[in-house]
N, C-alpha and C positions, 0 to 999 in steps of 0.2 A: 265080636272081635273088637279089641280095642285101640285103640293108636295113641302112643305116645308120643310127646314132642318137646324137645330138648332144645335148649337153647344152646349155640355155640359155645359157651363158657362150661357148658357144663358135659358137655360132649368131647370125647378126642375117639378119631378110629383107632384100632389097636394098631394097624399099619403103618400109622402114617412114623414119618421121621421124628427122633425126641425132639430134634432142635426146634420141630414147628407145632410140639405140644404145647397147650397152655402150659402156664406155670400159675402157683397160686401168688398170694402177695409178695412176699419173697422173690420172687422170680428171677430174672434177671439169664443171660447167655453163659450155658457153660463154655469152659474151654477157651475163652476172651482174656485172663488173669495171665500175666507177663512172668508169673512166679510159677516154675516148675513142682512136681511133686515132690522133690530132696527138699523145696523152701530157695532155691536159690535162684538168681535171673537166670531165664533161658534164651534160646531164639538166637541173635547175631553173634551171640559170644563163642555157642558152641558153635555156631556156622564159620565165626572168623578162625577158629581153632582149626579146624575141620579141613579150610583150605590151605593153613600155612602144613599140618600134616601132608597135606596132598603133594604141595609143593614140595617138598621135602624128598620124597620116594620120588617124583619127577626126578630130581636131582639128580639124587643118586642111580636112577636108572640109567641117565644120561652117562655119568659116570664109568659105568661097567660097560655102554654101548649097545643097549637095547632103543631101540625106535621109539619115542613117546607120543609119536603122531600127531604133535602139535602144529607141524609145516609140512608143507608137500615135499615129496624128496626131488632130489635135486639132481640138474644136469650143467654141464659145460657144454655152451656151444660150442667151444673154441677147439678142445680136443677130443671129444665125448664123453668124459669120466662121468659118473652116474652113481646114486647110490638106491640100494634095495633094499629092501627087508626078507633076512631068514624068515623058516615057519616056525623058531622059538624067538622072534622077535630080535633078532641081534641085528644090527645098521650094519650091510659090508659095500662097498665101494670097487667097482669095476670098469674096465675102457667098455665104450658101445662095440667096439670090433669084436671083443674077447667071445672066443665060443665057450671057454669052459663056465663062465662065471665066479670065476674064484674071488676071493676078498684080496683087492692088492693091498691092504692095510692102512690105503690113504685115508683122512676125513678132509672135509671143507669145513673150514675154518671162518667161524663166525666173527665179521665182520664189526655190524653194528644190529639193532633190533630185526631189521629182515633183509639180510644182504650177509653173503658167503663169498669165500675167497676159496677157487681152486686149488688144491694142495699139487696138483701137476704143474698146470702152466700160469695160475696166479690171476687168471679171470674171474672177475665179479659176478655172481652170479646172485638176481635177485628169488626169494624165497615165499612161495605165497602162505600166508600164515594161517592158518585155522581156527 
């Protein structure tokens, strides 16, 4: 029977991770180069792209009246207007007394970065942001 014995340079298990293979002289970490496979910079550019897109369909979501879930929805102390969420995401606004739930068509009206103005009676209402 005989036993070999390998020195760690010359030994990798087939299992292990490549990234913790030897490498020969050359060597060096793949996947560390700031240059994508097209040749051109990657990383924050397509990341900054990526959020102004984001931003954008926010936007316009807001626009048509879909809920973007960025703030808690909101209430009037003063006379209970409130607003909810359909189950295709549209924002509708109703009194707390209302049994039917219907959308009275009101919105609260943004103020300044987290503070809303009641479209009923004109109460401040602060907005917790997400």
């Amino acid at each position: 029977m005989r036993f070999f014995r390998f020195s760690a340079s010359q030994y990798h298990a087939p299992y292990a991770p490549k990234a913790t293979r030897r490498k020969g002289k050359k060597g060096g970490r793949r996947g560390m180069s700031r240059t994508n496979k097209s040749g051109k910079q990657g990383g924050m550019d397509g990341l900054t792209a990526l959020i102004r897109q984001l931003e954008q369909v926010k936007a316009q979501a807001r626009r048509i009246g879909i809920f973007t879930d960025d703030r808690e929805l909101l209430e009037c102390p003063n006379c209970g207007l409130l607003e909810d969420v359909m189950a295709d995401g549209l924002l509708v606004t109703y009194s707390r007394r209302s049994r039917s739930r219907k959308d009275c068509g009101l919105r609260f009206s943004q103020v300044d970065e987290n503070c809303f103005q009641c479209p009923s009676c004109g109460t401040k209402v602060k907005a917790v942001i997400l």
